[in-house]
gemmi code that builds the backbone of each chain (N, CA, C; Angstrom):
import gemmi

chains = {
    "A": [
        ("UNK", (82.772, 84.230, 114.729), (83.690, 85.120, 114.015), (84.352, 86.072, 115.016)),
        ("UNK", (85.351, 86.235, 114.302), (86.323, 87.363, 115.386), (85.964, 89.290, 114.760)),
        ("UNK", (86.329, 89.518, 115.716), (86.945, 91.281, 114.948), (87.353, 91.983, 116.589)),
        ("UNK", (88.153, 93.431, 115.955), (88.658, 93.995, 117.106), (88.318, 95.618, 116.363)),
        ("UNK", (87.664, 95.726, 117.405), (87.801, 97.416, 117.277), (88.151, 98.636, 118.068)),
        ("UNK", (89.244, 99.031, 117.347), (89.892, 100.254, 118.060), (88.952, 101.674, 117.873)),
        ("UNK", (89.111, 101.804, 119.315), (87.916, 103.358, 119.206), (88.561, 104.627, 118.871)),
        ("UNK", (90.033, 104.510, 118.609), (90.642, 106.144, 118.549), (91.464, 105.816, 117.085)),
        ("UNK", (90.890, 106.452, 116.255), (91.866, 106.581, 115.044), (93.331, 107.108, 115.455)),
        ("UNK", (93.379, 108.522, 116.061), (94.232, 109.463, 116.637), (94.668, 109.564, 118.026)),
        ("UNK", (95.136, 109.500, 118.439), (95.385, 110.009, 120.238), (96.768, 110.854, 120.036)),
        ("UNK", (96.593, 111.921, 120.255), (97.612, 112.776, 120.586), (97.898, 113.250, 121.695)),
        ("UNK", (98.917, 113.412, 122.214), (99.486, 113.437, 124.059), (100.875, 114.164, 124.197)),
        ("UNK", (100.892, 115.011, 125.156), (102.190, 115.422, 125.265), (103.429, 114.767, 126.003)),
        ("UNK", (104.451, 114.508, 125.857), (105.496, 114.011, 126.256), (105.613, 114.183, 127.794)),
        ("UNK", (105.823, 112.858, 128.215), (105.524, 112.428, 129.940), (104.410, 112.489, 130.702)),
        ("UNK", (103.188, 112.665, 129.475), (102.017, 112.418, 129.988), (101.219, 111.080, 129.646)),
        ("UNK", (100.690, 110.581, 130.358), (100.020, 109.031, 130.665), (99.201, 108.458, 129.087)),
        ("UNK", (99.303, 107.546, 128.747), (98.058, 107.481, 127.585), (97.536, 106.172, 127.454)),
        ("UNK", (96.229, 106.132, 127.184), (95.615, 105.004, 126.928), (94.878, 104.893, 125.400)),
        ("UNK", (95.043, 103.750, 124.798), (94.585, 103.346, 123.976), (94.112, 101.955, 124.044)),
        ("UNK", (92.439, 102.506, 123.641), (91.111, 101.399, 123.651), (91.531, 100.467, 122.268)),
        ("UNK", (90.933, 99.255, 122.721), (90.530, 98.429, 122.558), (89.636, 97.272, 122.496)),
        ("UNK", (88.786, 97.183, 121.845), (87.681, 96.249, 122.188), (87.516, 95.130, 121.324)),
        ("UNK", (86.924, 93.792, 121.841), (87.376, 92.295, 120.866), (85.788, 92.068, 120.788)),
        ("UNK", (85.310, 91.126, 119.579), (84.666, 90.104, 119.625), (84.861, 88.657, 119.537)),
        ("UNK", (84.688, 87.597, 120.118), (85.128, 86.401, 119.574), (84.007, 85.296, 120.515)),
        ("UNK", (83.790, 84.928, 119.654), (83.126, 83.151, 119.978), (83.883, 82.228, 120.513)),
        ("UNK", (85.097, 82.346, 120.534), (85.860, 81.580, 121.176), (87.202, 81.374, 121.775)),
        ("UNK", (87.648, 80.658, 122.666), (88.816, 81.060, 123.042), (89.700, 81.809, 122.334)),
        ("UNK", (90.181, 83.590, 123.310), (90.568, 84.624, 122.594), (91.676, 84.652, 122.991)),
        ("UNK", (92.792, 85.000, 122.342), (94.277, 85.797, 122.295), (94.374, 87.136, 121.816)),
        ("UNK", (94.685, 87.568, 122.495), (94.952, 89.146, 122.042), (96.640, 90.038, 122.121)),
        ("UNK", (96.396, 90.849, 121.601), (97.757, 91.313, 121.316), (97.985, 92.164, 120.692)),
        ("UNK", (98.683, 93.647, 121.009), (98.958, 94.632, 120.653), (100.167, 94.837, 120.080)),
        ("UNK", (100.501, 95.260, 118.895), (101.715, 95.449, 118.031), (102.042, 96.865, 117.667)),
        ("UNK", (103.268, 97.339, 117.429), (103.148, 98.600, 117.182), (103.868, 98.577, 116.033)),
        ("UNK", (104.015, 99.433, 114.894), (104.767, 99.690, 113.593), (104.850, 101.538, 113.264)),
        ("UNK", (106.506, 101.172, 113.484), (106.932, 102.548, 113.413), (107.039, 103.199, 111.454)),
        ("UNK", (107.249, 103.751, 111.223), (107.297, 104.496, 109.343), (107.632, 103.169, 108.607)),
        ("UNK", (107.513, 102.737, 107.692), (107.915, 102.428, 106.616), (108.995, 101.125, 107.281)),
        ("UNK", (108.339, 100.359, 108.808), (108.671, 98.911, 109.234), (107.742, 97.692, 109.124)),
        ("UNK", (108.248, 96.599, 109.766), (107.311, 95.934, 109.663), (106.426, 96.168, 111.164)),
        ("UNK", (105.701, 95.016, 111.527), (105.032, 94.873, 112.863), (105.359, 94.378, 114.404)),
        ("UNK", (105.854, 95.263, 115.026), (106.709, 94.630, 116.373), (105.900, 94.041, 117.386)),
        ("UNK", (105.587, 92.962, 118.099), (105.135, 92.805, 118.975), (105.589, 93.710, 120.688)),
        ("UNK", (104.240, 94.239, 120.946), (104.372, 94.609, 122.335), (104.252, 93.831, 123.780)),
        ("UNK", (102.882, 93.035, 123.425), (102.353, 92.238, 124.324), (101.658, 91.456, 123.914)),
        ("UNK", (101.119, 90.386, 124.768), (100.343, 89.567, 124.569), (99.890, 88.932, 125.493)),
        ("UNK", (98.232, 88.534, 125.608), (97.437, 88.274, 126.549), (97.266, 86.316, 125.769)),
        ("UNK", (97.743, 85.347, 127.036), (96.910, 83.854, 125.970), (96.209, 83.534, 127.347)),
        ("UNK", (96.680, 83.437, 128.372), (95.637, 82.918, 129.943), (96.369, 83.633, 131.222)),
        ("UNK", (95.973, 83.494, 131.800), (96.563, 83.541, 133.582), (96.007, 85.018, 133.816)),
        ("UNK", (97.166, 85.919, 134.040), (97.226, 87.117, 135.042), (96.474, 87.866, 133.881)),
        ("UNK", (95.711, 88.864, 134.192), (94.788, 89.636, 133.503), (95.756, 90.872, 132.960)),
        ("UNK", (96.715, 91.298, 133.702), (97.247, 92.362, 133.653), (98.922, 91.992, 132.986)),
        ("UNK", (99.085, 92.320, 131.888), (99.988, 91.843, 130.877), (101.252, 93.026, 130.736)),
        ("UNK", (102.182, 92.868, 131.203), (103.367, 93.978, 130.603), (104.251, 93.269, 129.297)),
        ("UNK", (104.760, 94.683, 128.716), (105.238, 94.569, 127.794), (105.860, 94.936, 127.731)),
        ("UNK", (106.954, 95.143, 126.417), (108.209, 96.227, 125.771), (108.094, 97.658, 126.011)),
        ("UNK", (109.060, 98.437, 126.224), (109.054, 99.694, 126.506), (108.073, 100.117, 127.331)),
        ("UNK", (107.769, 99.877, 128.248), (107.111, 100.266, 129.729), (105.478, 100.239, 129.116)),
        ("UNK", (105.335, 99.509, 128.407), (104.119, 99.127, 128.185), (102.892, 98.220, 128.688)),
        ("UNK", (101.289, 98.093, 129.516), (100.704, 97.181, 129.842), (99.571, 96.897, 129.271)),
        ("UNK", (99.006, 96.098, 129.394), (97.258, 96.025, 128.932), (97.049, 95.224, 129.969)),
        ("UNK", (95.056, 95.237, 130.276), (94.973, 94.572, 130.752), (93.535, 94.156, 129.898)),
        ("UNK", (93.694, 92.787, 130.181), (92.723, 92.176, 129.429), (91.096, 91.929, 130.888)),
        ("UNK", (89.719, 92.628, 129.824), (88.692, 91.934, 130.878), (87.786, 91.878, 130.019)),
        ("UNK", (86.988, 90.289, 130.575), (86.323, 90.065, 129.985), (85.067, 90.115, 129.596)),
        ("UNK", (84.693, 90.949, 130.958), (82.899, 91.012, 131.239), (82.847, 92.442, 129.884)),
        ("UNK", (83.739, 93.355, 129.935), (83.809, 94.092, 129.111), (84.420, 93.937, 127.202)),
        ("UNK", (84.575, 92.894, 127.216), (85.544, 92.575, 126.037), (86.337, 93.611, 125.411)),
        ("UNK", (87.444, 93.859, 126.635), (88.235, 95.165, 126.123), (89.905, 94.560, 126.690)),
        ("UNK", (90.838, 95.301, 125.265), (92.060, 94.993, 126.131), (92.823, 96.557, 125.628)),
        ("UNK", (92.950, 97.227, 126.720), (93.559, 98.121, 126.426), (95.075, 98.777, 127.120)),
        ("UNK", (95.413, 99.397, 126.068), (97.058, 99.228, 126.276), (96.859, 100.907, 126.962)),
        ("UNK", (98.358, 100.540, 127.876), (98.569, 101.983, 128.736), (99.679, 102.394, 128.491)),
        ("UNK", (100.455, 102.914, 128.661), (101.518, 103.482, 129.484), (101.785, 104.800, 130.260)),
        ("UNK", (102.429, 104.747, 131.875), (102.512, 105.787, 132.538), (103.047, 107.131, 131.979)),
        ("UNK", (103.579, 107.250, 131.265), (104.828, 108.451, 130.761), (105.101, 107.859, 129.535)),
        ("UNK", (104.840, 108.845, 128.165), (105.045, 108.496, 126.930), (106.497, 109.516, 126.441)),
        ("UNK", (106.970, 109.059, 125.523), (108.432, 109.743, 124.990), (107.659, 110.114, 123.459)),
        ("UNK", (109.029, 110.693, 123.248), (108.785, 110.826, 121.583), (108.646, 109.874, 120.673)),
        ("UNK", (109.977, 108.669, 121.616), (109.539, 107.765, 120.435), (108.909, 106.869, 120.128)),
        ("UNK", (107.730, 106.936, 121.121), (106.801, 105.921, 121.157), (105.545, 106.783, 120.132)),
        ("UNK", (106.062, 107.715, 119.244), (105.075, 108.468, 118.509), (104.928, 106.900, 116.510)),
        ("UNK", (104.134, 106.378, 116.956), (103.948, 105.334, 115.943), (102.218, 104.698, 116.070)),
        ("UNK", (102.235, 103.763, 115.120), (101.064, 103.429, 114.710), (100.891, 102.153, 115.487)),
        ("UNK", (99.811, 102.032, 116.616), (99.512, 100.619, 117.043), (97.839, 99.461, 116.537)),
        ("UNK", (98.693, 98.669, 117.221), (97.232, 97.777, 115.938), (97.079, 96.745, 117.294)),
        ("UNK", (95.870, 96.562, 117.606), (95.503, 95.572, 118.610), (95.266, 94.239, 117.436)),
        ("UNK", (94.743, 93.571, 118.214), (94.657, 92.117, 117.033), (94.136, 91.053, 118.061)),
        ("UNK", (93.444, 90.042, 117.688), (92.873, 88.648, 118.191), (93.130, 87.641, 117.511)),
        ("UNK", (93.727, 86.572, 118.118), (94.212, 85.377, 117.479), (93.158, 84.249, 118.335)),
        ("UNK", (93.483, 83.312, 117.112), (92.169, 81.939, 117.543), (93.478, 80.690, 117.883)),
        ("UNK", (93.373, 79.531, 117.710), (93.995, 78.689, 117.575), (94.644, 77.667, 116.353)),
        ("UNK", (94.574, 78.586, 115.643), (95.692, 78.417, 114.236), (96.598, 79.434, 113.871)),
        ("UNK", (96.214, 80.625, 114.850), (97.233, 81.394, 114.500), (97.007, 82.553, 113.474)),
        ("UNK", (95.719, 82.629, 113.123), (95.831, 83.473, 112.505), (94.991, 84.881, 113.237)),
        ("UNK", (95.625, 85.980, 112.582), (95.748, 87.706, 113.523), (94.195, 88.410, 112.595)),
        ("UNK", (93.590, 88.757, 113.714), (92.295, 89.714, 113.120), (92.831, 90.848, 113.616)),
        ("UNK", (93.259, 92.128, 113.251), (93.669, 93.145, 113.451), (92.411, 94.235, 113.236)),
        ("UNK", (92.606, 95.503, 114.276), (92.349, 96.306, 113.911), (92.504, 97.547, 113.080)),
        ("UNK", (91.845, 98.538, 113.623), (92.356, 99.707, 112.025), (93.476, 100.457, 112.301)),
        ("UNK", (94.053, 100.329, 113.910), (95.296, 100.948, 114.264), (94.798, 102.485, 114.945)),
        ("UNK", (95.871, 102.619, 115.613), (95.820, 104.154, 116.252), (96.973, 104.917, 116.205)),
        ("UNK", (96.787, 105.722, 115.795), (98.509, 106.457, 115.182), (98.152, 107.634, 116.505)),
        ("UNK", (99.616, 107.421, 117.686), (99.753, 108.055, 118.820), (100.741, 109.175, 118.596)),
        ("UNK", (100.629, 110.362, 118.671), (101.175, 110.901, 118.178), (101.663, 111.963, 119.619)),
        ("UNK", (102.666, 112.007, 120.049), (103.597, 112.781, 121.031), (104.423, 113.898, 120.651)),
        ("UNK", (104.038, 114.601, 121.434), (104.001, 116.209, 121.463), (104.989, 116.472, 122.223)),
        ("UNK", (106.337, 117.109, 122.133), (107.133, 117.783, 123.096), (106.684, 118.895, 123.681)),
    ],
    "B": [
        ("UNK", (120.083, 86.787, 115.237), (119.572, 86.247, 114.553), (118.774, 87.136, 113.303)),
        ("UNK", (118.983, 86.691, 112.378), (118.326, 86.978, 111.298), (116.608, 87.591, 110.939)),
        ("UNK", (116.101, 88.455, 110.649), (114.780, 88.743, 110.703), (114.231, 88.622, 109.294)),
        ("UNK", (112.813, 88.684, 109.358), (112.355, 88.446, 107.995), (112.680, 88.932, 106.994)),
        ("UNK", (113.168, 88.669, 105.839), (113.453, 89.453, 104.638), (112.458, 89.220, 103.592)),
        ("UNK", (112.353, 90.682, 103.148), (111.292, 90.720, 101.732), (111.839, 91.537, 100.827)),
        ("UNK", (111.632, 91.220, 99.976), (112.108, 91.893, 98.526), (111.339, 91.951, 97.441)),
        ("UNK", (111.184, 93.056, 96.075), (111.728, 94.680, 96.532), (110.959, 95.383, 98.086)),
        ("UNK", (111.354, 96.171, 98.076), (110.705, 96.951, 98.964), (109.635, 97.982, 98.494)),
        ("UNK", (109.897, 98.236, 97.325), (108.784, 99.191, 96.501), (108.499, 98.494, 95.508)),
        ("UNK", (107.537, 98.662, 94.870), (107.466, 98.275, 93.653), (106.613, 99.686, 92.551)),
        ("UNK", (106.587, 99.645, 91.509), (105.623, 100.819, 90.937), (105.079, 100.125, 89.594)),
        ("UNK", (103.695, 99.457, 89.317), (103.332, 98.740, 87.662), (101.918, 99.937, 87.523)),
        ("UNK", (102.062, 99.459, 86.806), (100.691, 99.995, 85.959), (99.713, 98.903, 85.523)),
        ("UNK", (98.450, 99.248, 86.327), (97.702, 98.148, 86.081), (97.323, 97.056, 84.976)),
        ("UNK", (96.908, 96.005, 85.418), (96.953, 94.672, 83.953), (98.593, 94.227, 84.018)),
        ("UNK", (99.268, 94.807, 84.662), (100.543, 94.271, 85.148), (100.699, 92.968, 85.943)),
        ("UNK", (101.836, 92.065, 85.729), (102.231, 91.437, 86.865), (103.443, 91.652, 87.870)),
        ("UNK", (103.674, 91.147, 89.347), (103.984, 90.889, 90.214), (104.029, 90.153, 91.129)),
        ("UNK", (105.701, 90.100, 91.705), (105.757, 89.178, 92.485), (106.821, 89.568, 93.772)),
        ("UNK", (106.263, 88.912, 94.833), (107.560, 89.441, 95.915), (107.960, 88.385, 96.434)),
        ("UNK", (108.848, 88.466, 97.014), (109.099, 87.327, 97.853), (109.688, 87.544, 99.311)),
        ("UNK", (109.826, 86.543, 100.076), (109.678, 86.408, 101.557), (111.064, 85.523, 101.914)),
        ("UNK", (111.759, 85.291, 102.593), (112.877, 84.696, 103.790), (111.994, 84.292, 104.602)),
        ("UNK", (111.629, 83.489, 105.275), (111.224, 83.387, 106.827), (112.721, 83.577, 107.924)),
        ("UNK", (112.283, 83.215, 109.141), (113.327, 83.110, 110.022), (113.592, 81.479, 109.752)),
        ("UNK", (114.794, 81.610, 109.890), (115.355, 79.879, 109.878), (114.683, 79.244, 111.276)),
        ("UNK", (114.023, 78.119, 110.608), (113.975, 77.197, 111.304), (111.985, 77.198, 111.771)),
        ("UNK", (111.729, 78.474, 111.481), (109.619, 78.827, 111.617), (109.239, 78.005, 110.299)),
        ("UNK", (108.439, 77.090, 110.883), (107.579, 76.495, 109.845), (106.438, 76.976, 109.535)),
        ("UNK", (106.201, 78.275, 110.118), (104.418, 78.455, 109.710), (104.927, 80.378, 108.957)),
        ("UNK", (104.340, 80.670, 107.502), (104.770, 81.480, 107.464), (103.286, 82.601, 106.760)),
        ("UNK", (102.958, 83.885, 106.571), (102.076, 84.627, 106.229), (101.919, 85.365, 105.686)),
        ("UNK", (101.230, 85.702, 104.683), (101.072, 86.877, 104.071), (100.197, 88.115, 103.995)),
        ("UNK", (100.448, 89.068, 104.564), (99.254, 89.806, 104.756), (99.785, 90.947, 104.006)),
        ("UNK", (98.091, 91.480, 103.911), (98.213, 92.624, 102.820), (97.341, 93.807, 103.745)),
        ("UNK", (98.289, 95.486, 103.867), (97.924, 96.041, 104.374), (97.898, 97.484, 103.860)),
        ("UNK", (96.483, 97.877, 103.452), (95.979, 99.068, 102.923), (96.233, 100.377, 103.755)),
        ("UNK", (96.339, 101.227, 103.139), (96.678, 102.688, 103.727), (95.209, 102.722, 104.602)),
        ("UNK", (95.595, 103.410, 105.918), (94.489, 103.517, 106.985), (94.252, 102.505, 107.684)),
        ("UNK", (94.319, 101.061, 107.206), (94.057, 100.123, 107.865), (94.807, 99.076, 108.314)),
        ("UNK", (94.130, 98.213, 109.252), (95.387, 97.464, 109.670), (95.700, 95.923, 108.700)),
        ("UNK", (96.507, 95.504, 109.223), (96.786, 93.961, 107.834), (95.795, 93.258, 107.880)),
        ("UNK", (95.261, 92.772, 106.769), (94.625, 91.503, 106.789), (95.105, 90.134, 106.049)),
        ("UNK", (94.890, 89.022, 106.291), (95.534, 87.794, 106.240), (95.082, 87.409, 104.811)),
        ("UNK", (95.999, 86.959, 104.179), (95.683, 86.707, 102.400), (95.968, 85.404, 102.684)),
        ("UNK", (97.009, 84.718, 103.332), (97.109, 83.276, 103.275), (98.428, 82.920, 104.321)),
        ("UNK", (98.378, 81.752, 104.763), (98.729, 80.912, 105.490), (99.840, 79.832, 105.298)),
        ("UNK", (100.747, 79.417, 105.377), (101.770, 78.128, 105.543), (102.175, 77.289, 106.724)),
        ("UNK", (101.990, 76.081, 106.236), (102.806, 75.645, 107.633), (103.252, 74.267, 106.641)),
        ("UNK", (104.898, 74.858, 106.947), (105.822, 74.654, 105.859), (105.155, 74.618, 104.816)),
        ("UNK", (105.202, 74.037, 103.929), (104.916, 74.046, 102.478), (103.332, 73.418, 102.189)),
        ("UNK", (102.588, 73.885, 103.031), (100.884, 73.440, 102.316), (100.593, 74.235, 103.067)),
        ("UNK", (99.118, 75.054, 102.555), (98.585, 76.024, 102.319), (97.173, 75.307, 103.887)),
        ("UNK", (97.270, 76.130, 104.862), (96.848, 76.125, 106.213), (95.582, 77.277, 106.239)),
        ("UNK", (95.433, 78.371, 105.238), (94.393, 79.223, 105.609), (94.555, 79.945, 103.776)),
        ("UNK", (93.511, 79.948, 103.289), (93.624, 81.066, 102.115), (92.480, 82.190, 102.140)),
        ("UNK", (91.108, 82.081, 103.263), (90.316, 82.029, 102.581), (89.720, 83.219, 102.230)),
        ("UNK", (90.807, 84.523, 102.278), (90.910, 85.390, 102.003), (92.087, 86.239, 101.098)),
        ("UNK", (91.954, 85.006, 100.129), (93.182, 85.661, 98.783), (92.037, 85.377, 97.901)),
        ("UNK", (92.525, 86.901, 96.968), (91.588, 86.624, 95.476), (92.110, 85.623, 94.688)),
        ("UNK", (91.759, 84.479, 94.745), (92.389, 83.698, 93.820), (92.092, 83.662, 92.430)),
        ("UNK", (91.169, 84.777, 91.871), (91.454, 84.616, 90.436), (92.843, 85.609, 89.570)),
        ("UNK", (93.456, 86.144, 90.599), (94.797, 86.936, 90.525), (95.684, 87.026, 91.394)),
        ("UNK", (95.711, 86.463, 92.355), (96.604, 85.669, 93.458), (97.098, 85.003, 93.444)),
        ("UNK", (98.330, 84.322, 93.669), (98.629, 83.109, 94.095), (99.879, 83.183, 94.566)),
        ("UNK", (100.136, 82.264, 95.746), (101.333, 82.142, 96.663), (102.097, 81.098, 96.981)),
        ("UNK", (103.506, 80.475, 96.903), (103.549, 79.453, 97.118), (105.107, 79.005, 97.692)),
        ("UNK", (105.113, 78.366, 98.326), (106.379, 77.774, 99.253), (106.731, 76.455, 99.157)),
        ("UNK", (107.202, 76.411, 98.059), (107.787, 74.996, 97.435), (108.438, 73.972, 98.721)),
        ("UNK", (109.671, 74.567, 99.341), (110.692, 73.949, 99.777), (110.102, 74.181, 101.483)),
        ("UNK", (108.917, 74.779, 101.635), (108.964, 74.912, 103.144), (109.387, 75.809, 103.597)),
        ("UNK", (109.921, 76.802, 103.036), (111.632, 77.921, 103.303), (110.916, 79.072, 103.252)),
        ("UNK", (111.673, 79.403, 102.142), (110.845, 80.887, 101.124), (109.727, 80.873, 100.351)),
        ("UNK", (109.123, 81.881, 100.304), (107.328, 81.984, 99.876), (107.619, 83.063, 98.592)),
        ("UNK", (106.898, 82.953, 97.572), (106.410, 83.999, 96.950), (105.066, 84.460, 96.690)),
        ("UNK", (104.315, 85.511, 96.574), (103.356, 85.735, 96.722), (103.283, 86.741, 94.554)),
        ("UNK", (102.206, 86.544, 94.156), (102.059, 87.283, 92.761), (101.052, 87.589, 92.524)),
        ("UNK", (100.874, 88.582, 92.115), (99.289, 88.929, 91.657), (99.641, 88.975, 89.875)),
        ("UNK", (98.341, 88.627, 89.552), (98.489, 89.035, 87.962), (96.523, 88.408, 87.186)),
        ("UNK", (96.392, 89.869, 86.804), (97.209, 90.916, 86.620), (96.527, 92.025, 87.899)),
        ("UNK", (97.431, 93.121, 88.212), (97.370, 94.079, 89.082), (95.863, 94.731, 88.811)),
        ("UNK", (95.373, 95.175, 89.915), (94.320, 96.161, 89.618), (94.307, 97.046, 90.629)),
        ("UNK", (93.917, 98.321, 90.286), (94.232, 99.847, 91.201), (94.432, 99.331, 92.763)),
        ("UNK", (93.365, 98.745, 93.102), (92.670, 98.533, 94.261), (93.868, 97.267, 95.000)),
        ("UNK", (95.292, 97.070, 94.504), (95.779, 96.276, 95.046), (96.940, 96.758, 95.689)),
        ("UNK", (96.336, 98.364, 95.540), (98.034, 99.136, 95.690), (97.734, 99.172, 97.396)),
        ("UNK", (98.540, 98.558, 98.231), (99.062, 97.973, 99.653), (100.620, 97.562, 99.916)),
        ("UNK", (100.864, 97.946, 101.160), (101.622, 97.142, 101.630), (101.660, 95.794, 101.969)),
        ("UNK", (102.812, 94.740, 101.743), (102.327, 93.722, 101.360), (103.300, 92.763, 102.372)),
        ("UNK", (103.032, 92.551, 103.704), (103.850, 91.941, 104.883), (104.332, 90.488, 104.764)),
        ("UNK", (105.009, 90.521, 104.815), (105.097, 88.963, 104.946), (105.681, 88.356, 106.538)),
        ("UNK", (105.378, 87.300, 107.527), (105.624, 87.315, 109.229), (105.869, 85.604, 109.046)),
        ("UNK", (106.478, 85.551, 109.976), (106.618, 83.785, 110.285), (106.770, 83.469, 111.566)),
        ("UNK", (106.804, 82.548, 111.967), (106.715, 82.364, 113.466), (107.277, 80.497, 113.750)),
        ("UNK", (107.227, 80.171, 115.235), (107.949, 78.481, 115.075), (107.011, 77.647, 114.515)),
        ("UNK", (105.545, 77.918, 115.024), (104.320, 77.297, 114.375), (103.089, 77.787, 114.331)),
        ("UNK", (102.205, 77.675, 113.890), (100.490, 77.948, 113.649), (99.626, 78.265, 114.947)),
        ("UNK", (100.650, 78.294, 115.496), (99.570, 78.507, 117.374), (99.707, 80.081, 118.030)),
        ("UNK", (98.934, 80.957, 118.281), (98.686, 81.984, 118.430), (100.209, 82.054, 119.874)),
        ("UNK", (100.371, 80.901, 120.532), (101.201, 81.173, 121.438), (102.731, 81.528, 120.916)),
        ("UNK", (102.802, 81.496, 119.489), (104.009, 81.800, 119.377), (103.979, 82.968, 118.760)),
        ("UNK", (104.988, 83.816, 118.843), (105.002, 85.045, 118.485), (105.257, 84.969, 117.160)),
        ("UNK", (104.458, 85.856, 116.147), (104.711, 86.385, 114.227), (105.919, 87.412, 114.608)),
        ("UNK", (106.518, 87.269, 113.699), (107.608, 88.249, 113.177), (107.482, 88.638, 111.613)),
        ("UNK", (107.323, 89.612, 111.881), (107.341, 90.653, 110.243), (108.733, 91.117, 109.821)),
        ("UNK", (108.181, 91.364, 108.294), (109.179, 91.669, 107.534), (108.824, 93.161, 107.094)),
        ("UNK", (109.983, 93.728, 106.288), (109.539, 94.686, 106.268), (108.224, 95.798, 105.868)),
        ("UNK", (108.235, 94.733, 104.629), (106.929, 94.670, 103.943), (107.398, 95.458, 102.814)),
        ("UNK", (106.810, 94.725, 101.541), (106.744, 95.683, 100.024), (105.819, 96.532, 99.823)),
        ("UNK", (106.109, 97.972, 99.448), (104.954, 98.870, 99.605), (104.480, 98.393, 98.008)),
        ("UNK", (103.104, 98.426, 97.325), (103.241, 98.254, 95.543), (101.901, 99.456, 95.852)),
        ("UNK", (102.223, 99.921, 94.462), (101.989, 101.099, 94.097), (101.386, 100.815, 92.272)),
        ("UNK", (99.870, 101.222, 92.746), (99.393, 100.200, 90.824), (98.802, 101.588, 90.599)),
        ("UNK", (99.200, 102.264, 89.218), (98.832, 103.271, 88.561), (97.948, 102.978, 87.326)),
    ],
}
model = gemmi.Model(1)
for chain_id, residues in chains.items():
    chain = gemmi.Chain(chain_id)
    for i, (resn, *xyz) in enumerate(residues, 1):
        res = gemmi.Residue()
        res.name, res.seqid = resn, gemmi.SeqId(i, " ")
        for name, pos in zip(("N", "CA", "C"), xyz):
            atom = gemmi.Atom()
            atom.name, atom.element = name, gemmi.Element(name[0])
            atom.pos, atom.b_iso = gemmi.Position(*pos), 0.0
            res.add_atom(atom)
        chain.add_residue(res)
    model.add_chain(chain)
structure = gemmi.Structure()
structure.add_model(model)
structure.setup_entities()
């Protein structure tokens, strides 16, 4: 069985300062992972996504994760956050049909 | 290109009610989804398409659920009848096929609201 658990309900940060948001997976078997973000009352945008190769994954809007495995963690960074990256992100693990085990999300909230 | 469309966008019943929404995919994604996503938490997967037969359910209540994609195309999803506990946002995503390597695309999602 799969699941993903995000350790920060909240992360709040001030504008042009660095932030990380945890992530941690379980899975039995070959894992995909992938962080999405959803701004008010949208649907779910993809940021990134980890399926093999380079450990260290960039994404949309100056976004990275890096996926490791001894730790079963993929957690998303970015150097310098804006305002409008103030939204709700959802990590998630996919198997090989495609279907998304999501977590409970982390609503990042940026501070001028 | 065109992005997922869902319709209404709100809905408001009063429980023992029915409902139904429906979904667009992107032209031309054969695999399409429905997830249902509760305040606080993140979506979880109610059911599955790839085109028109049912690829994953095994998390829809099916004694007041049911979803279906006749033509391969467009999906509708209905509950009936409503109960408190169903009031979610209700996503609908599609993608080219069933393989985690391709990217889901969401729609906006119907918020329903059961009083």
């Amino acid at each position: 069985a799969q699941s993903v658990t995000q350790l920060d309900s909240q992360v709040p940060v001030f504008e042009e300062a660095p932030v990380e948001l945890r992530c941690n997976y379980s899975s039995s078997v070959s894992v995909y992972l992938f962080w999405y973000v959803q701004y008010p009352n949208q649907g779910l945008q993809l940021l990134l996504k980890y399926l093999s190769g380079s450990t260290l994954v960039k994404g949309i809007n100056g976004f990275e994760a890096e996926f490791n495995k001894s730790q079963t963690s993929f957690h998303l960074r970015k150097p310098s956050v804006h305002i409008s990256d103030t939204a709700e992100y959802f990590c998630a693990v996919g198997g090989n049909t495609g279907k998304l085990i999501f977590g409970q999300g982390t609503t990042l909230q940026v501070k001028p | 290109e065109a992005g997922v469309a869902q319709s209404p966008r709100y809905k408001i019943i009063e429980k023992r009610q029915s409902v139904a929404f429906w979904c667009n995919p992107i032209s031309g994604h054969a695999t399409l989804y429905w997830y249902q996503q509760i305040l606080g938490q993140g979506p979880k997967l109610l059911i599955q398409f790839q085109n028109n037969g049912v690829v994953d359910d095994s998390q829809l209540p099916k004694d007041r659920f049911s979803a279906e994609r006749l033509k391969g195309v467009d999906s509708t999803l209905k509950i009936q009848p409503a109960k408190l506990e169903d009031s979610a946002v209700y996503l609908c995503a599609s993608s080219l096929s069933g393989t985690s390597g391709h990217e889901q695309y969401f729609g906006p999602g119907t918020r329903l609201t059961v009083t």
